[in-house]
mmCIF file as gemmi writes it, N, C-alpha and C atoms, coordinates in Angstrom:
data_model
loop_
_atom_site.group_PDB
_atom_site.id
_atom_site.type_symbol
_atom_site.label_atom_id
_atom_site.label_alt_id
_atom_site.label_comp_id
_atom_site.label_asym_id
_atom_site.label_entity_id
_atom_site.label_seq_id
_atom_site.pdbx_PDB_ins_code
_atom_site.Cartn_x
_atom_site.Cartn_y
_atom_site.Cartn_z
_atom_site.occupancy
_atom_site.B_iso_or_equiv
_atom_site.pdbx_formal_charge
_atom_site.auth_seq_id
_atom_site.auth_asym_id
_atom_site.pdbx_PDB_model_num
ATOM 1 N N . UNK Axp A 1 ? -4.797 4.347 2.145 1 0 ? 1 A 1
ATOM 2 C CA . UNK Axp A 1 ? -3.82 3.308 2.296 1 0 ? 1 A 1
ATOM 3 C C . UNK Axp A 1 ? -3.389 3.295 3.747 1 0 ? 1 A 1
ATOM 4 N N . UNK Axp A 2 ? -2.996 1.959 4.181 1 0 ? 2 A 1
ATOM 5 C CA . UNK Axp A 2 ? -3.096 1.659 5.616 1 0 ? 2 A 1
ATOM 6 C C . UNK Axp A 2 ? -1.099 1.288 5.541 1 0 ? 2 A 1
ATOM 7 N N . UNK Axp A 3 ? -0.49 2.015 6.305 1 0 ? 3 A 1
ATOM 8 C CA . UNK Axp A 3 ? 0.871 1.287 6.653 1 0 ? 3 A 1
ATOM 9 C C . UNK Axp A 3 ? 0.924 -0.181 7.899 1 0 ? 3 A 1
ATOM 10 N N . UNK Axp A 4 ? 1.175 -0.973 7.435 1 0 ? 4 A 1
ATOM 11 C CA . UNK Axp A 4 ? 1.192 -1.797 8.882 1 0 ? 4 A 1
ATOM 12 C C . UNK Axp A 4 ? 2.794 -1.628 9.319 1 0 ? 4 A 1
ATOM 13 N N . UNK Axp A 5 ? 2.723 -2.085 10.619 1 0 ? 5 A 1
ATOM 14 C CA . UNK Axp A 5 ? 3.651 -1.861 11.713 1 0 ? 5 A 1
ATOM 15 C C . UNK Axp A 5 ? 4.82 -3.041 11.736 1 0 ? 5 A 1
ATOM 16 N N . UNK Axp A 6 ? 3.946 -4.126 12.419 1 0 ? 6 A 1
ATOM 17 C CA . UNK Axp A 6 ? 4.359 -5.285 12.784 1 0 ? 6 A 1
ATOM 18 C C . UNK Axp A 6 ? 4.866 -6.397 11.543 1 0 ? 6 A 1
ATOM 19 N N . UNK Axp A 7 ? 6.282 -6.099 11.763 1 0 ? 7 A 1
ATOM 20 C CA . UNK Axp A 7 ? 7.052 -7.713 11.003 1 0 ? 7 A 1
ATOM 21 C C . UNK Axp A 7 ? 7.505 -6.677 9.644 1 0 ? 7 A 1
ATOM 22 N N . UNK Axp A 8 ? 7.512 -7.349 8.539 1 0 ? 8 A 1
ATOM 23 C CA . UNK Axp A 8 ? 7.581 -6.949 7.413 1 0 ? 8 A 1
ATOM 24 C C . UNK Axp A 8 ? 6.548 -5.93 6.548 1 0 ? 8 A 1
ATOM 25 N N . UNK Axp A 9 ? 7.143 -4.564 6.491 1 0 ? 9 A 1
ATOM 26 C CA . UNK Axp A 9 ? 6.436 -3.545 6.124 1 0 ? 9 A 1
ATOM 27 C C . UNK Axp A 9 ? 5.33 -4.413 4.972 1 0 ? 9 A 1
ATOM 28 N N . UNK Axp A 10 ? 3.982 -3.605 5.221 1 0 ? 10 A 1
ATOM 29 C CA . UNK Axp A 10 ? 3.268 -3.708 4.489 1 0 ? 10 A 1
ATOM 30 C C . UNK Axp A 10 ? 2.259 -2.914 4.096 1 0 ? 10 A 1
ATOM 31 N N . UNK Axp A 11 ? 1.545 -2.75 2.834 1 0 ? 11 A 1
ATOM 32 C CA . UNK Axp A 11 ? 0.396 -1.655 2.693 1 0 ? 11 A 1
ATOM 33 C C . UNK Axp A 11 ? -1.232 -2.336 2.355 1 0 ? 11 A 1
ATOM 34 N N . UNK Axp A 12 ? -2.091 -1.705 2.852 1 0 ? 12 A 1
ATOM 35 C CA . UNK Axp A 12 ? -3.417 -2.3 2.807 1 0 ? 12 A 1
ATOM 36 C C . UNK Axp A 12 ? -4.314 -0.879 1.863 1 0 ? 12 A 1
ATOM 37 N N . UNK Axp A 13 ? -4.851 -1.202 0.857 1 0 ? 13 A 1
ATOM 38 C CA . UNK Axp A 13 ? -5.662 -0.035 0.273 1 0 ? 13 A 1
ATOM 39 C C . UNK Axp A 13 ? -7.153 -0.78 -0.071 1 0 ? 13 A 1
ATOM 40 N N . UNK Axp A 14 ? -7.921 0.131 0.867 1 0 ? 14 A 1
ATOM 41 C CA . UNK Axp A 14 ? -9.722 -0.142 0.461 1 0 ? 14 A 1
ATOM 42 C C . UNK Axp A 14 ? -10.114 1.422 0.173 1 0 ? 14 A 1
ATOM 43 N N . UNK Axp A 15 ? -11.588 0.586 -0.141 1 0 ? 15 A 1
ATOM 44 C CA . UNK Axp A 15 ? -12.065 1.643 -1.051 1 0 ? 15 A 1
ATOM 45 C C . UNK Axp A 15 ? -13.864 1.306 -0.851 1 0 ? 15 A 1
ATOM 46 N N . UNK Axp A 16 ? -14.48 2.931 -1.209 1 0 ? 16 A 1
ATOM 47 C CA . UNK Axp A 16 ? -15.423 3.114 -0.62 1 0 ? 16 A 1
ATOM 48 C C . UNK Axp A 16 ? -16.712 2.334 -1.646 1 0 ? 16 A 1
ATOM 49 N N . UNK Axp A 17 ? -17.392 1.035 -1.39 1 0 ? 17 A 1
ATOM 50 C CA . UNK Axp A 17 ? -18.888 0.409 -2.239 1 0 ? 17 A 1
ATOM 51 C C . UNK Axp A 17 ? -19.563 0.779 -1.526 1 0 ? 17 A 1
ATOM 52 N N . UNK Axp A 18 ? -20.995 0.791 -1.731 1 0 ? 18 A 1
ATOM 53 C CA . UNK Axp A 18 ? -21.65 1.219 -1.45 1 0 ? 18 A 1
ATOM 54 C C . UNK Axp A 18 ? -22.1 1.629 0.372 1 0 ? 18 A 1
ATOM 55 N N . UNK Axp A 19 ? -21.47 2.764 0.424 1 0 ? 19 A 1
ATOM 56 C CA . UNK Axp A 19 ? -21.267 2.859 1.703 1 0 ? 19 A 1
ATOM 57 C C . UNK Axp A 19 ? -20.244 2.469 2.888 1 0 ? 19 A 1
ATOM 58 N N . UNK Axp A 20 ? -19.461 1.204 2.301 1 0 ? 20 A 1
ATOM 59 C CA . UNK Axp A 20 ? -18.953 0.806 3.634 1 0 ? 20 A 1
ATOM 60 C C . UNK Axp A 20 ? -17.561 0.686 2.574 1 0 ? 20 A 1
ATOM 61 N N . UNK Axp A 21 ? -16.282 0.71 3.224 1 0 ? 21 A 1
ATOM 62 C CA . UNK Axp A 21 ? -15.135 0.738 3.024 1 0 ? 21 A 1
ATOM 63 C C . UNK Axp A 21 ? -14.695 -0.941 2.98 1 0 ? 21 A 1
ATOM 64 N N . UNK Axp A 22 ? -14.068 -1.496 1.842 1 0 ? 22 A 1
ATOM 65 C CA . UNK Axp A 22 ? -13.711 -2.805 1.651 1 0 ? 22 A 1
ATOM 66 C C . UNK Axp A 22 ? -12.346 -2.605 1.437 1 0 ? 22 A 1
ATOM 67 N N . UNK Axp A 23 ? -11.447 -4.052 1.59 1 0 ? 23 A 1
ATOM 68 C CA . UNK Axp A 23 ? -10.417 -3.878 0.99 1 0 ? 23 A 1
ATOM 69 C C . UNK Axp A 23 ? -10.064 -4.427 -0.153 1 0 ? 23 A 1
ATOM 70 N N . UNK Axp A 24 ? -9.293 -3.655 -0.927 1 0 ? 24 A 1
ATOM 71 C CA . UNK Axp A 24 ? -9.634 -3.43 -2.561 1 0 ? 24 A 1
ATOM 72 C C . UNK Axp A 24 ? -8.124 -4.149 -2.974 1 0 ? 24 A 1
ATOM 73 N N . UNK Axp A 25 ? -6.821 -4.568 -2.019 1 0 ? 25 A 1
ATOM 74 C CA . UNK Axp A 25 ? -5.671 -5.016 -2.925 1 0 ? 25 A 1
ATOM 75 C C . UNK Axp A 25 ? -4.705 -5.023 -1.463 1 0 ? 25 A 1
ATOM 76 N N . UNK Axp A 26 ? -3.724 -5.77 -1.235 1 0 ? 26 A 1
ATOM 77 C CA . UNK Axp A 26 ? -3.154 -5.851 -0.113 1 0 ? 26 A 1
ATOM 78 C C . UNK Axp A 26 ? -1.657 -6.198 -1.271 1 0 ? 26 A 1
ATOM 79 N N . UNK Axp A 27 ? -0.561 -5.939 -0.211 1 0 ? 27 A 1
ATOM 80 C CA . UNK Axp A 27 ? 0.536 -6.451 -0.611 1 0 ? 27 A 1
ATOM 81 C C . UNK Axp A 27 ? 1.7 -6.143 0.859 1 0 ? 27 A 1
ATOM 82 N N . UNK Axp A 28 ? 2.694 -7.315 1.252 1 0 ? 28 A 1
ATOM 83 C CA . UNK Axp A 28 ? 3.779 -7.058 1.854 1 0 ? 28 A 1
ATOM 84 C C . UNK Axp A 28 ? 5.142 -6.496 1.081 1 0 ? 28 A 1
ATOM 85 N N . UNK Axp A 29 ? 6.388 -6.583 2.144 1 0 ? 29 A 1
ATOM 86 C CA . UNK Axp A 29 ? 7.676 -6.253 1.65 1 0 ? 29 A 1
ATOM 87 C C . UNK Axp A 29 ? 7.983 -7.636 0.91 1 0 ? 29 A 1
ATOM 88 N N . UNK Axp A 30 ? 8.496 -6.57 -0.422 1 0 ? 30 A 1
ATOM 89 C CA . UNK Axp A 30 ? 8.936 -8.073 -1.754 1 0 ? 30 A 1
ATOM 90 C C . UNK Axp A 30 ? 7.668 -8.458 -2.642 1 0 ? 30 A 1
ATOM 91 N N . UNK Axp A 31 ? 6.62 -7.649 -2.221 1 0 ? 31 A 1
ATOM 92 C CA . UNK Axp A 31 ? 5.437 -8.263 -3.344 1 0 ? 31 A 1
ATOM 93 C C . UNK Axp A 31 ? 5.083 -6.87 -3.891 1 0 ? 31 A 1
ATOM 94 N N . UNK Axp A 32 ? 4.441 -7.192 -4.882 1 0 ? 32 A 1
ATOM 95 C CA . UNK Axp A 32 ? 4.105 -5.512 -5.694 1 0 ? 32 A 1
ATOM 96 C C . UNK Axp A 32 ? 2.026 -5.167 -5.461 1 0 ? 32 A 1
ATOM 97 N N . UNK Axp A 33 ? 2.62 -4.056 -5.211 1 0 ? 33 A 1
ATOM 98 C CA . UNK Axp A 33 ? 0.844 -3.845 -5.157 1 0 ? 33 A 1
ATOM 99 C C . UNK Axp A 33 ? 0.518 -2.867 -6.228 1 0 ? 33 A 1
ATOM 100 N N . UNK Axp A 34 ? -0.643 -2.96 -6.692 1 0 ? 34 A 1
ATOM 101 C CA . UNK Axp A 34 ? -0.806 -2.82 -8.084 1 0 ? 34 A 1
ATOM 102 C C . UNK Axp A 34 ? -2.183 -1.787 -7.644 1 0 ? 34 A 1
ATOM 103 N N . UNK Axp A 35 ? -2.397 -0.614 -8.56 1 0 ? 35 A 1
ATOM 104 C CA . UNK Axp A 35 ? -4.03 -0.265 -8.127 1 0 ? 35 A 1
ATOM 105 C C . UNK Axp A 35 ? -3.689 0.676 -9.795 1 0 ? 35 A 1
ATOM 106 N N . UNK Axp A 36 ? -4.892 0.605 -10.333 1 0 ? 36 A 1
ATOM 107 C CA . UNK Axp A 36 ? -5.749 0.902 -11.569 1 0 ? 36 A 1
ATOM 108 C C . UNK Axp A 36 ? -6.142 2.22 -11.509 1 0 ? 36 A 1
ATOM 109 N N . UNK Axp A 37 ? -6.556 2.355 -10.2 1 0 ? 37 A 1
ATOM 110 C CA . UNK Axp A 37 ? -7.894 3.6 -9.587 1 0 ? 37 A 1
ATOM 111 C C . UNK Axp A 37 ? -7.718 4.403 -8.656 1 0 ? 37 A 1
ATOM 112 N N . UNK Axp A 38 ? -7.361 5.42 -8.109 1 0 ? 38 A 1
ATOM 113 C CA . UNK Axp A 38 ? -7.747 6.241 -9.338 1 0 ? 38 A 1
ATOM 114 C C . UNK Axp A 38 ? -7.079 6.901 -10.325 1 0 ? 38 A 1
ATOM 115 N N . UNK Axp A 39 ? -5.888 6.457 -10.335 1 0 ? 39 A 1
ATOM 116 C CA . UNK Axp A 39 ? -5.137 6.44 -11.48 1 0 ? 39 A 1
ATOM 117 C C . UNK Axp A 39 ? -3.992 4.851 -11.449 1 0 ? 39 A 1
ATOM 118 N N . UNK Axp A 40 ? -2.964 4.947 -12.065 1 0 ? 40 A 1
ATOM 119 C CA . UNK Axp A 40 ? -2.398 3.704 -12.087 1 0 ? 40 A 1
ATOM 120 C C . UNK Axp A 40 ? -0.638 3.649 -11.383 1 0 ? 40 A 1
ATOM 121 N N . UNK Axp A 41 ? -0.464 2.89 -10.23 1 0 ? 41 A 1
ATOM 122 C CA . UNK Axp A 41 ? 0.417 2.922 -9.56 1 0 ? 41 A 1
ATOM 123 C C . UNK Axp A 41 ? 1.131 1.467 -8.871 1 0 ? 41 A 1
ATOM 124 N N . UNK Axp A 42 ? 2.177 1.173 -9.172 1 0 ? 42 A 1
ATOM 125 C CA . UNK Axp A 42 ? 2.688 0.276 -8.641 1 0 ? 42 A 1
ATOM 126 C C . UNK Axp A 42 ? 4.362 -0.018 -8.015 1 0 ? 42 A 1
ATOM 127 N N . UNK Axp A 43 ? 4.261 -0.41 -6.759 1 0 ? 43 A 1
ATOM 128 C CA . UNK Axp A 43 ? 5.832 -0.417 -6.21 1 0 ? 43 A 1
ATOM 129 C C . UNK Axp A 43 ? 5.122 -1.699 -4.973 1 0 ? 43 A 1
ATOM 130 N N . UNK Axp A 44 ? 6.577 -1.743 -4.307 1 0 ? 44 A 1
ATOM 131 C CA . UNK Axp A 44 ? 6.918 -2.654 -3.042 1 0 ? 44 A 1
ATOM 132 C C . UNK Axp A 44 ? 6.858 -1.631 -1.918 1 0 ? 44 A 1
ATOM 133 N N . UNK Axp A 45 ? 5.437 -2.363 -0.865 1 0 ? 45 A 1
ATOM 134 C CA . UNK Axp A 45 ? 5.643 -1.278 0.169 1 0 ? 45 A 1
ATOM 135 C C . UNK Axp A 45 ? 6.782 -1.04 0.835 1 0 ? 45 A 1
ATOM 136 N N . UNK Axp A 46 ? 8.21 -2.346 0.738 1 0 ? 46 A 1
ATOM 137 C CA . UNK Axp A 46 ? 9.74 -2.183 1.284 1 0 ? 46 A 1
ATOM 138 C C . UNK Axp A 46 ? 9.489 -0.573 1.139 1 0 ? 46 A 1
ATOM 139 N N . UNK Axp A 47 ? 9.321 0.274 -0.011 1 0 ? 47 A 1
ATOM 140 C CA . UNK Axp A 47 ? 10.193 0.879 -0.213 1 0 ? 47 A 1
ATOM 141 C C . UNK Axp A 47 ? 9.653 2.535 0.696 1 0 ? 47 A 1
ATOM 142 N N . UNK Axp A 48 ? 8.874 2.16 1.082 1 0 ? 48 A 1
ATOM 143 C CA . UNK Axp A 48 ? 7.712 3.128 1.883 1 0 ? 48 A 1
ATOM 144 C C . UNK Axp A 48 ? 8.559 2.928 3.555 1 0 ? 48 A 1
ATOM 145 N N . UNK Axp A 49 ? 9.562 2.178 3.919 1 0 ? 49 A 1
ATOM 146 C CA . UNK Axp A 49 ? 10.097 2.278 5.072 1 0 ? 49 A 1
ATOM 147 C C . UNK Axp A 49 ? 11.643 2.807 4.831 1 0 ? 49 A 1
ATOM 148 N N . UNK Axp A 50 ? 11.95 3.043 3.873 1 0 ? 50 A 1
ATOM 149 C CA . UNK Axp A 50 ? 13.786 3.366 3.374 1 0 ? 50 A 1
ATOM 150 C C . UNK Axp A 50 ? 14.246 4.199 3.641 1 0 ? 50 A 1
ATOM 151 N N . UNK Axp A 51 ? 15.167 4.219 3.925 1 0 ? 51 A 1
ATOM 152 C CA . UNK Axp A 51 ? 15.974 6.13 4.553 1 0 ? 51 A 1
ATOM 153 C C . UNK Axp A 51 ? 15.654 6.799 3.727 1 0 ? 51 A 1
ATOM 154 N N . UNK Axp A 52 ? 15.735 8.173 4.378 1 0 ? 52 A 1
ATOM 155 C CA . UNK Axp A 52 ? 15.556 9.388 4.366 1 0 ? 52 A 1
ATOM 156 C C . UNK Axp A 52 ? 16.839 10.4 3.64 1 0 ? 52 A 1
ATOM 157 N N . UNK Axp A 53 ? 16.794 10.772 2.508 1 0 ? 53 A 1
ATOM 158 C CA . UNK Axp A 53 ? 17.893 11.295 2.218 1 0 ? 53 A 1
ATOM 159 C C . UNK Axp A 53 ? 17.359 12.838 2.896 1 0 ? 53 A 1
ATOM 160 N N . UNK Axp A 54 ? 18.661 13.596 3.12 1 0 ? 54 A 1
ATOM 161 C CA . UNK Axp A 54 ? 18.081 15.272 3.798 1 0 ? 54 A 1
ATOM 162 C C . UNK Axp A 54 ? 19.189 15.687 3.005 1 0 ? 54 A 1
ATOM 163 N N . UNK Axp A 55 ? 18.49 16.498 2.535 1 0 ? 55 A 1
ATOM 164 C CA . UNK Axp A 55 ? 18.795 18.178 1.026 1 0 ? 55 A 1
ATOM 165 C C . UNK Axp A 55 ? 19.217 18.982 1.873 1 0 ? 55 A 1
């Protein structure tokens, strides 16, 4: 999974066909990204930029 930088957080996840790396599902902040494989996971990359609580 790829973090992007610029504007509104976002996440990019590819995945390896035959040989070459594609991208397999994209999503920004406010949209849900969804992946099946290799197990099953879904959130808003928003939430991949949010403070930091410290224990």
């Amino acid at each position: 999974m790829e973090i992007e930088g610029d504007g509104a957080p976002g996440a990019e996840v590819f995945r390896l066909h035959e040989g070459r790396y594609e991208l397999a599902t994209a999503a920004k902040a406010g949209e849900t990204l969804t992946l099946t494989q290799p197990f099953p996971v879904s959130f808003d990359p928003a939430i991949l930029t949010g403070r930091r609580r410290r224990s």
